[in-house]
C-alpha positions in Angstrom: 0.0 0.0 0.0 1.3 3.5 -1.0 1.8 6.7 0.6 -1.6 8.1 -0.8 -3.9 4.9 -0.9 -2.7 4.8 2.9 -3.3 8.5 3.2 -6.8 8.0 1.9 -7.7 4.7 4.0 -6.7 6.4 7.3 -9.2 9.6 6.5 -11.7 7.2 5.6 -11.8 5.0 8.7 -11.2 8.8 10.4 -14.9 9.6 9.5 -16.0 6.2 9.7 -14.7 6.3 13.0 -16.8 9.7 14.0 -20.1 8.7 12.1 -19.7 5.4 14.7 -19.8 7.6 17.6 -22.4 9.9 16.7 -24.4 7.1 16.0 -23.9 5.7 19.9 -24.1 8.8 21.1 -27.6 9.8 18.9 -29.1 6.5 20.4 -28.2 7.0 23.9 -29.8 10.4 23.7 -32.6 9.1 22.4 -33.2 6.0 24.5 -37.3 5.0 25.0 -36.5 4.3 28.3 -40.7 3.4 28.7 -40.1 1.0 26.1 -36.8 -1.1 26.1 -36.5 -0.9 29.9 -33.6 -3.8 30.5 -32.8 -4.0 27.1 -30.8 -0.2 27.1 -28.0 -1.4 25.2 -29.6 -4.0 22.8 -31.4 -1.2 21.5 -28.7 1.2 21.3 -25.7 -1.0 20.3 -28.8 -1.7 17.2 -30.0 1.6 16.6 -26.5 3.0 16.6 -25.1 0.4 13.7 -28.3 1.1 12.2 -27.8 5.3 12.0 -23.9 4.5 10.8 -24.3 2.2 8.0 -27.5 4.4 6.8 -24.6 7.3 6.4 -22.2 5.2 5.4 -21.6 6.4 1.7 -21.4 10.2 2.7 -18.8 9.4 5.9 -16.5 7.4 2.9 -17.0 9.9 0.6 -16.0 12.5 3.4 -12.7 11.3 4.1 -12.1 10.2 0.3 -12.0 13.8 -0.9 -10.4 15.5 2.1 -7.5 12.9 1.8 -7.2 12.8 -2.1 -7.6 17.0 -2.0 -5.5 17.6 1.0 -2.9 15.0 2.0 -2.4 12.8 -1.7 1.0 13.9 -3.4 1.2 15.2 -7.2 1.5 18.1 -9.0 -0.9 19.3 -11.8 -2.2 16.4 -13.9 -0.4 15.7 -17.3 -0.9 12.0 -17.4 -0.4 10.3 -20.8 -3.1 8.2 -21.5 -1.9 4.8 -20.1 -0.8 6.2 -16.9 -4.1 8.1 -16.6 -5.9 4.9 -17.5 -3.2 3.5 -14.4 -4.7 6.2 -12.3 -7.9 5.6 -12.7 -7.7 1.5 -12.5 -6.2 2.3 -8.8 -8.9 4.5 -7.5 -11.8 2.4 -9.1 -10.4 -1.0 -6.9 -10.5 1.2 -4.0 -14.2 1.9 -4.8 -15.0 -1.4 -5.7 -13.5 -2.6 -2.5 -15.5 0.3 0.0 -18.5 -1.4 -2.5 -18.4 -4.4 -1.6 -18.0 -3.7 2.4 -20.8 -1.3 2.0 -22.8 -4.2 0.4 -21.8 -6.6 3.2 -22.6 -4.0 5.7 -26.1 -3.5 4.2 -27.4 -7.0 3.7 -25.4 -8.5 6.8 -24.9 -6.3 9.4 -28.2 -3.5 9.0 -31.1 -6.8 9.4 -28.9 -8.2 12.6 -29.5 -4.6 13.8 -32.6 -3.7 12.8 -33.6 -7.4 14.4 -31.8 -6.2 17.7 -33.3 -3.5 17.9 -37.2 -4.2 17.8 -35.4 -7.6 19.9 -35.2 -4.8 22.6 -38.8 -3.5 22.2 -40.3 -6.9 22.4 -38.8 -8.3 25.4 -39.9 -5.1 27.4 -43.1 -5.9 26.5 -43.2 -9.5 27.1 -41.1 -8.3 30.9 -43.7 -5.6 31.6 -46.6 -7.6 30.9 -45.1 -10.4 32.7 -44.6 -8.5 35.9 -48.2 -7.3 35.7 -49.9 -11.0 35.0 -47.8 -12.2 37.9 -49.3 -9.5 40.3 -52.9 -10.3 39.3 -52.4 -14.1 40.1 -51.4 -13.7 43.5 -53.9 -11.6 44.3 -56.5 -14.4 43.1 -54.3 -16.9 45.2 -53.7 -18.5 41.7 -50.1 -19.5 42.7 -49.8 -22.3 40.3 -50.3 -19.5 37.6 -48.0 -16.6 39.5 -45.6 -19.5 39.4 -45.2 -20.0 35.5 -45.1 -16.5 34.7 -42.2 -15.7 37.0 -40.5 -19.1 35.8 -40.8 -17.3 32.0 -39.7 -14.0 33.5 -36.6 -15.4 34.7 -35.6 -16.8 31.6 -35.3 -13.2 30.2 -33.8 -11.5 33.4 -31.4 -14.5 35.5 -29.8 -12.0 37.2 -33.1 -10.6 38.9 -32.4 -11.6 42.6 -35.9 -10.1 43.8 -37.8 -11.8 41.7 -35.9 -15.2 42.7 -37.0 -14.4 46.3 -40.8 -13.9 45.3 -40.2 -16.7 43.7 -39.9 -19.3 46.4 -42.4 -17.3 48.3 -45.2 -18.1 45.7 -43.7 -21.5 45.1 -44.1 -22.1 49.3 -47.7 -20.6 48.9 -48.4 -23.0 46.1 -47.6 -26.2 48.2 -49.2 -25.5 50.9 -52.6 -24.8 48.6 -52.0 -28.4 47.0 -51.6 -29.8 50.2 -55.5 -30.5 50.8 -57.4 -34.2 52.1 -58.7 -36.4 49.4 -62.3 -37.6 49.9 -62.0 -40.5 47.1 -65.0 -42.6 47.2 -64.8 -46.4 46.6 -63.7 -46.7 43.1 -66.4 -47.7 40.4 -66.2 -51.2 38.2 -63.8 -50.8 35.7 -65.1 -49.0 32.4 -61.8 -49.1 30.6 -61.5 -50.3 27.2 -65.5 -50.5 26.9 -64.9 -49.7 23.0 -62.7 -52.9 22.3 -65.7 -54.9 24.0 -68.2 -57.4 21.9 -71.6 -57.7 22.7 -70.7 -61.6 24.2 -68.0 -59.7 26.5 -71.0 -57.0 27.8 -73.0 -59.6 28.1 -71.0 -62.1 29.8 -70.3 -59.3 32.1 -73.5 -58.5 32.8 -74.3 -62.3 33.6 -71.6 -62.6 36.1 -72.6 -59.3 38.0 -76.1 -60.5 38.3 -74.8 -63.9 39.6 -72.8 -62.0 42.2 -75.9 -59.5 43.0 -73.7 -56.5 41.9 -76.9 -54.6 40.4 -75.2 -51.6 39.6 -72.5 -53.6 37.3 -75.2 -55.3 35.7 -76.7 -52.5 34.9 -74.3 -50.6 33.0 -73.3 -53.5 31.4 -76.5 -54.7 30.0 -77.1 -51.2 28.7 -74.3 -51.1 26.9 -75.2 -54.6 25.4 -78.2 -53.1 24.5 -76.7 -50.7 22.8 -75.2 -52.8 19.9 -78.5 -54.9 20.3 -81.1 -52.9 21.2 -84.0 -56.1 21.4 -81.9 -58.6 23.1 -84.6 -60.4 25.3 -81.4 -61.7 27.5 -80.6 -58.2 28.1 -83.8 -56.9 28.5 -84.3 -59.2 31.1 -81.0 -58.9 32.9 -81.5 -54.9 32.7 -85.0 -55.0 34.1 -84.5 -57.4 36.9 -80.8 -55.5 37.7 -83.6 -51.9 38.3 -85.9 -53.7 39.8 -83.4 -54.9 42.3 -82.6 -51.6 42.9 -85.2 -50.2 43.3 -86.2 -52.5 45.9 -83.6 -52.2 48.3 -82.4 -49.6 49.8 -78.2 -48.9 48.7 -75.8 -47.9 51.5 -74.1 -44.4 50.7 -71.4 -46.2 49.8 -73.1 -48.0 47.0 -75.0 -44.8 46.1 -71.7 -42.8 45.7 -70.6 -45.9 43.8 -73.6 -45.8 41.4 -73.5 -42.0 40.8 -69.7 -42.3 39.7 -70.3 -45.0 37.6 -73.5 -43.0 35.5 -71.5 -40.3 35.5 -68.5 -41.9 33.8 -71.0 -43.7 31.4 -72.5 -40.1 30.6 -68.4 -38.8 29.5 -68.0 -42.0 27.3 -71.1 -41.0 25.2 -70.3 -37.3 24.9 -67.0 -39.1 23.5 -68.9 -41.4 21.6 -71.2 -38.9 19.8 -68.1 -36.9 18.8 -68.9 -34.0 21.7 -65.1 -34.1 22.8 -65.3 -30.7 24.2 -68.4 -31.9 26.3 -66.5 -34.5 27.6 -63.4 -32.8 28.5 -64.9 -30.6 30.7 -67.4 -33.3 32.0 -64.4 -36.0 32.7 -62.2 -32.5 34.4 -65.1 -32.0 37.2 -64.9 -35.8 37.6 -61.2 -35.4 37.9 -61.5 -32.7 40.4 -63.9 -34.9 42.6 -61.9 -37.9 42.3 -58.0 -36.9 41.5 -56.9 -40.8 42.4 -59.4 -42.3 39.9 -57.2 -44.0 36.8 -60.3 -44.5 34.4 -61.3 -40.7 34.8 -57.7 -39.6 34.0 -57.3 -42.0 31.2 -60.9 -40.7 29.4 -59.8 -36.9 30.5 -57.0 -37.6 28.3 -58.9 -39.2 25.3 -61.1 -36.3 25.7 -57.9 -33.7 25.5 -56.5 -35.1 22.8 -60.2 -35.1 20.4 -60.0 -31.3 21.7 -56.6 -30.1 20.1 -58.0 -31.1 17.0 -61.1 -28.6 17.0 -59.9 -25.8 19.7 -57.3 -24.7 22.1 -56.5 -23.2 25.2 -56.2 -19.3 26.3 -53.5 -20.1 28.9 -51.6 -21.4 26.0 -51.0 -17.7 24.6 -51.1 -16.1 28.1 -47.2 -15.9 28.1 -46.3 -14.1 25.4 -49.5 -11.8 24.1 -47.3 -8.7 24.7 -44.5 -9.8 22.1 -46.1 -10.3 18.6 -43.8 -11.7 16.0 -45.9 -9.7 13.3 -48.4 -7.2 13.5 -51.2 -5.6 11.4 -51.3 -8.4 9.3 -54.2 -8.0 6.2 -54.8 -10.5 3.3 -57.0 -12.6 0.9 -57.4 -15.7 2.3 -59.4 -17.4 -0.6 -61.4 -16.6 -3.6 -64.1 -18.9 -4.0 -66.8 -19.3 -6.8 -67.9 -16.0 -6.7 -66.8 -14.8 -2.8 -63.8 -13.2 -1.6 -62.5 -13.8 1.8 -60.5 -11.2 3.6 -58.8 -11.7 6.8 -57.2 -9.2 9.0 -55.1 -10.4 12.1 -53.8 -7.4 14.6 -51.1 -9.7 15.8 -48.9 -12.8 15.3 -47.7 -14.7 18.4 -45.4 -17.5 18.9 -45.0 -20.3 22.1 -42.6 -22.6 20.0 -40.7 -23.1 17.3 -44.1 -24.4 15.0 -46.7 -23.0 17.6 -48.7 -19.8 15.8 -51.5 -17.9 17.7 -53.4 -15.0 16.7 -54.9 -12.3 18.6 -57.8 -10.4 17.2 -59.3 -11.6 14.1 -61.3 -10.3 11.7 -62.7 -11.5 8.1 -65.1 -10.4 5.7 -66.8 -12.0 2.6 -67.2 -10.1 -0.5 -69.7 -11.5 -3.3 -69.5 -11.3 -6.8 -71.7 -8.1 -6.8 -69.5 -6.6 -4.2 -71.4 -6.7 -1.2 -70.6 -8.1 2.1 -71.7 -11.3 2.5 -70.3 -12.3 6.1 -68.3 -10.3 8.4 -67.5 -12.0 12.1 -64.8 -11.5 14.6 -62.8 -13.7 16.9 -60.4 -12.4 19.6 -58.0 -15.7 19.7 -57.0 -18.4 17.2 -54.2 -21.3 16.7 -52.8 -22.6 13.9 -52.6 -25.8 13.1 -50.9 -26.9 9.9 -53.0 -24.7 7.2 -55.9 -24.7 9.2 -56.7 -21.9 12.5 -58.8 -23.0 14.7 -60.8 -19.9 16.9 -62.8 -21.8 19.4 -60.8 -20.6 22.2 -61.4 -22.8 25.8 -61.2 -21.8 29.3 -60.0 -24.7 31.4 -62.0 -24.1 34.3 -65.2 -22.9 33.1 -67.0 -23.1 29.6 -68.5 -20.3 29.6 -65.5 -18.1 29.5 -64.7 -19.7 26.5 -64.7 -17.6 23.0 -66.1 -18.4 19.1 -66.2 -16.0 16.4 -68.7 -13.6 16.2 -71.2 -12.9 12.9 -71.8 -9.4 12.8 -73.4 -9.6 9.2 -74.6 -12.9 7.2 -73.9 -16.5 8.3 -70.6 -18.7 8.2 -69.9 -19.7 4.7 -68.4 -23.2 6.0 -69.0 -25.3 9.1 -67.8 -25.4 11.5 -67.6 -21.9 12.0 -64.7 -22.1 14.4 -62.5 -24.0 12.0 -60.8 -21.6 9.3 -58.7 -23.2 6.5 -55.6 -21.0 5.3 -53.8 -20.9 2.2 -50.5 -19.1 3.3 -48.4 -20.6 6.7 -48.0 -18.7 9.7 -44.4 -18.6 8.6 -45.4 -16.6 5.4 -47.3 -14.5 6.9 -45.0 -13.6 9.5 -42.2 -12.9 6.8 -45.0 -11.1 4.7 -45.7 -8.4 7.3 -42.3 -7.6 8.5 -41.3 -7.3 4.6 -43.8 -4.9 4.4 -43.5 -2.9 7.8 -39.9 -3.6 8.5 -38.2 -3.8 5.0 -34.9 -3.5 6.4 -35.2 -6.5 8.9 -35.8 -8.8 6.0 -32.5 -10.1 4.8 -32.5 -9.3 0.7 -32.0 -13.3 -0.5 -35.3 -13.9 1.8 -37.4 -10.6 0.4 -37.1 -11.5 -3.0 -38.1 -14.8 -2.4 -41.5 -13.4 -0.3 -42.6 -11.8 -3.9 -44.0 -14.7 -5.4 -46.1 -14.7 -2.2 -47.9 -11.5 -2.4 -50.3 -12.5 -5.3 -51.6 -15.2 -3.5 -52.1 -13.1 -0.7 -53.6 -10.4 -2.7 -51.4 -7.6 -1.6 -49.6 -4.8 -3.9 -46.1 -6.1 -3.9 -45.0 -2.4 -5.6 -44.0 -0.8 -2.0 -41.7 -4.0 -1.5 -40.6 -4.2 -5.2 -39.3 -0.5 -4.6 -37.9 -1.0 -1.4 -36.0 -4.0 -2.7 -34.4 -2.4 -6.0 -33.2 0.4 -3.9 -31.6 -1.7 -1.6 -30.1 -3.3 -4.8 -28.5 -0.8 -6.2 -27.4 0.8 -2.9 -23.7 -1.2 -3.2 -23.4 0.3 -7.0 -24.5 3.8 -6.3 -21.9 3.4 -3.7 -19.2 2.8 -5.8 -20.4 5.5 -8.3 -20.3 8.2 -5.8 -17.0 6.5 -4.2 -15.2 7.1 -7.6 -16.7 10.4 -8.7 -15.3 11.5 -5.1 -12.1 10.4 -5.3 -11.9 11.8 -9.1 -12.8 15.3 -8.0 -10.9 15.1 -4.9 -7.8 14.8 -7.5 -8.4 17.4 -9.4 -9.1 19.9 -6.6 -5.3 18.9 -5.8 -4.1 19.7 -8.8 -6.2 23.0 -8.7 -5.3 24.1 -5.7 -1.4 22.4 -5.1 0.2 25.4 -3.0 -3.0 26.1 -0.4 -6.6 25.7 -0.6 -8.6 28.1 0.2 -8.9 29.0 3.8 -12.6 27.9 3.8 -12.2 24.7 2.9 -10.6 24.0 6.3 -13.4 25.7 7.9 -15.9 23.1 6.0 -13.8 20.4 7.1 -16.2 19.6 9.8 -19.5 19.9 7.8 -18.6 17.5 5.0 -20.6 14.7 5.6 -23.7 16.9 6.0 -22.9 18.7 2.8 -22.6 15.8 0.7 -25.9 14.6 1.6 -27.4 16.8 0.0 -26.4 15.9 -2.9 -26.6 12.3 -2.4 -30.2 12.3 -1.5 -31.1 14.3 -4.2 -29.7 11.4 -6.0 -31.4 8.6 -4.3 -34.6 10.3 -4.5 -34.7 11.1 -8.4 -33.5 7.7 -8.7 -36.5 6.7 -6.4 -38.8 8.4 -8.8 -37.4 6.6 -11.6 -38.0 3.3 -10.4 -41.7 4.0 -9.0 -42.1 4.9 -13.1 -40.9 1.6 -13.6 -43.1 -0.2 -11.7 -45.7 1.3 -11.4 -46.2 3.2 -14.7 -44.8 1.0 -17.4 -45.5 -2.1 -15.1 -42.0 -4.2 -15.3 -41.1 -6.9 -13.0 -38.3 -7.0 -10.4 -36.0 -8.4 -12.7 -36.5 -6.6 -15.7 -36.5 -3.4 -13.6 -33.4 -4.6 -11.6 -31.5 -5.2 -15.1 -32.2 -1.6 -16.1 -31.2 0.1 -12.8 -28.1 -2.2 -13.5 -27.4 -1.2 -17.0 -28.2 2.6 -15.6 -25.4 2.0 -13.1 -22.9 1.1 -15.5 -24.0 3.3 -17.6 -22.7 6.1 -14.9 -19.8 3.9 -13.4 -18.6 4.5 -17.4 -19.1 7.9 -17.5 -17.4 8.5 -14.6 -14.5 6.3 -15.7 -14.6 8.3 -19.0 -14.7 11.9 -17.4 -11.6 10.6 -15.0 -9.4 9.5 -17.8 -9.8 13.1 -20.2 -9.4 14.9 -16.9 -6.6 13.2 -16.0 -4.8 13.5 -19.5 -5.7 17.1 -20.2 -3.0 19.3 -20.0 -2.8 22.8 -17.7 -2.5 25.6 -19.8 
């Protein structure tokens, strides 16, 4: 490396260095303390990278023409062609090279910041609401609850020794509330596996409880012989004399308690049976409650849980993390079916897992072929499941807090109402929204992949297409302006060899801000120009990415072409 490309790298990284630390001390300055709360220096370790590679070009070009004006050796310039053309080859690699980094910086550093950053904003939110949910539970006495959201606040702040304290406090609370007597009642005859059974096993059963004067067993076991044949005489007989036993003598309280479990266990298997599983669930739960030891009641609460996740979910499964939406304001066409739209608007995006999607606030409307609203409900919750989101939201403990979607206008166009199918993943959509409210978080390789998507979701892709050709050419004007600088910078040497002007030391200071104006006047006619393109003579991304490209080298020629005759021409 020579005197001058040293010279030139050393006034670069100068303003580099000083557009770094305005860009720290910009953020700390402007800290949302409300709204990153721990997260101080996520957000301003991301917001400061952020403000310094958006000023990137102007800092290079800075120090690029206060070295090559000020510090680079050389008299005037009388070149000869070839060692103009030698010239010129030297500065453009030193472009290309501040290019490229800029390029690296834009597509590889800016999203990692830009992701930080919000990072920051989320986890207050999620810590915050936390902090709040935790409160409310123990002033229900709900300690098992309190319990789980401090866990899940500790995971974000470890090092939070007050909250470890409250911890085992609520945990100590919560121990001694599950500490309570169990009343179990003698345990019923066995019910389990009652769909594997013939009609000879029911009735063989029913037989052998009659023989042993077990009414109650012969009861339930005729009637569910009866049930595959409804005009068995042997049953019928067995079924009448087993009632008329009892209700001839008179049962002990033990065999009453014994007889109520058993109808009431009978009563859960047919909710299962008839497909009610949500019936069930919360039929076999208050069973459960009653009698916590009982193995049959656990093992049909679990049947009855697993039929459920297929149709509905949970609220306490999105009660962690409803303050940190992984997307937001999220609007699309869902479907377009012989002659209806459907519309679907979601206000936010939430995550548990990995592949567990929730959605909070929902809203769709229909739209006919005539352009009238057919249907418009709402739904506060919902859960996907593969393409399918399912708003029939369950509260464990009572049914009636539950939720469904709500009509406001017309009926459900399919049934049931509660089950929605979805053409785009939750993934998509995620990507889909931040692309559109968060272009820079979206590395470029993934945006332009996202395009093919917004037809299908019938959004205008021509914000994103223009958001997405700027960012492409942002490397190229880069170099442009890189080598134009540098070019300029060389001739103002020549121009002014003895001393400069005594005001250019005094502008010194105020270079970066003056060549931004320039530069954005630049950026935005070149802005102009590509909304034309898009949206005016209606090219595609690629063909309108080719022609900012040929553009580009159209200029990076010029540019090349002004150097070389400025270089070669002779003083007079």
């Amino acid at each position: 490396m020579d005197r001058d490309t040293r010279s030139m790298v050393l006034a670069i990284l100068g303003f580099l260095g000083i557009g770094a630390l305005y860009g720290f001390l910009s953020a700390y300055f402007s800290l949302p303390v409300l709204r990153v709360g721990e997260y101080k220096s996520l957000w301003i370790f991301g917001t400061a990278i952020e403000t310094f590679v958006t000023h990137f070009i102007t800092l290079v070009a800075a120090g690029m023409i206060l070295a090559t004006s000020l510090w680079v050796e050389g008299a005037s310039l009388q070149y000869s062609t070839a060692e103009a053309l030698q010239q010129i080859r030297r500065l453009f690699f030193l472009s290309l090279a501040i290019a490229c980094s800029y390029g690296i910086l834009q597509e590889g550093v800016l999203p990692w910041a830009v992701q930080m950053k919000q990072s920051a904003i989320r986890k207050t939110q999620v810590a915050n609401e936390l902090k709040d949910k935790v409160a409310s539970a123990e002033r229900a006495k709900e300690y098992s609850t309190a319990r789980i959201y401090l866990e899940y606040y500790l995971t974000l702040f470890p090092q939070d020794d007050s909250a470890r304290l409250r911890l085992d406090k609520i945990m100590e609370k919560d121990r001694k509330q599950q500490e309570k007597p169990s009343t179990e009642p003698p345990e019923s005859p066995s019910i389990l596996k009652l769909k594997e059974l013939s009609f000879q096993d029911l009735q063989e059963k029913a037989k052998q409880y009659y023989q042993i004067q077990d009414f109650v067993s012969t009861e339930h076991f005729a009637l569910m012989a009866l049930k595959l044949k409804p005009n068995h005489p042997e049953m019928l007989r067995l079924l009448a004399a087993s009632q008329n036993a009892l209700s001839r003598i008179r049962l002990t309280p033990e065999q009453e308690a014994r007889r109520s479990l058993f109808q009431a266990k009978q009563q859960g298997y047919e909710y299962l049976k008839q497909g009610d599983s949500i019936s069930a669930y919360y039929h076999f739960q208050d069973l459960a409650k009653q009698h916590p030891k009982d193995s049959e009641i656990a093992k049909y609460l679990q049947l009855a849980y697993e039929e459920v996740k297929k149709k509905a979910f949970f609220q306490d499964e999105i009660s962690l993390v409803t303050g940190s939406p992984l997307a937001s304001d999220v609007f699309f066409k869902n479907s377009h079916r012989e002659g209806m739209e459907e519309f679907l608007y979601f206000s936010k995006i939430v995550a548990t897992g990995p592949n567990s999607y929730y959605v909070l606030e929902i809203e769709g409307i229909g739209i006919d072929s005539k352009g009238k609203v057919a249907y418009q409900f709402k739904a506060p919750f919902g859960k996907f499941v593969d393409h399918t989101l399912l708003m029939h939201c369950l509260n464990r403990k009572d049914p009636k807090l539950s939720s469904k979607p709500t009509y406001i206008h017309g009926d459900p166009p399919v049934e049931p109402s509660t089950i929605l199918p979805i053409k785009l993943s939750p993934q998509d959509l995620v990507s889909l929204a931040r692309l559109i409210h968060s272009p820079q978080e979206t590395p470029f390789a993934t945006a332009v992949s996202l395009l093919e998507i917004f037809p299908l979701a019938g959004i205008e892709p021509m914000p994103a297409v223009h958001s997405l050709l700027m960012r492409f050419q942002g490397p190229f004007t880069c170099l442009n302006v890189s080598l134009l600088v540098l070019i300029l910078g060389r001739l103002l040497k020549s121009k002014y060899y003895n001393r400069p002007p005594v005001i250019t030391y005094l502008l010194i200071p105020f270079l970066p801000v003056l060549l931004t104006i320039p530069l954005s006047f630049y950026e935005y006619e070149l802005s102009v120009f590509v909304s034309i393109l898009i949206d005016k003579v209606g090219v595609g991304f690629l063909t309108a990415g080719a022609i900012l490209l040929g553009i580009q080298g159209f200029i990076l020629l010029s540019i090349l072409f002004y150097g070389v005759q400025s270089f070669t021409r002779e003083t007079p």
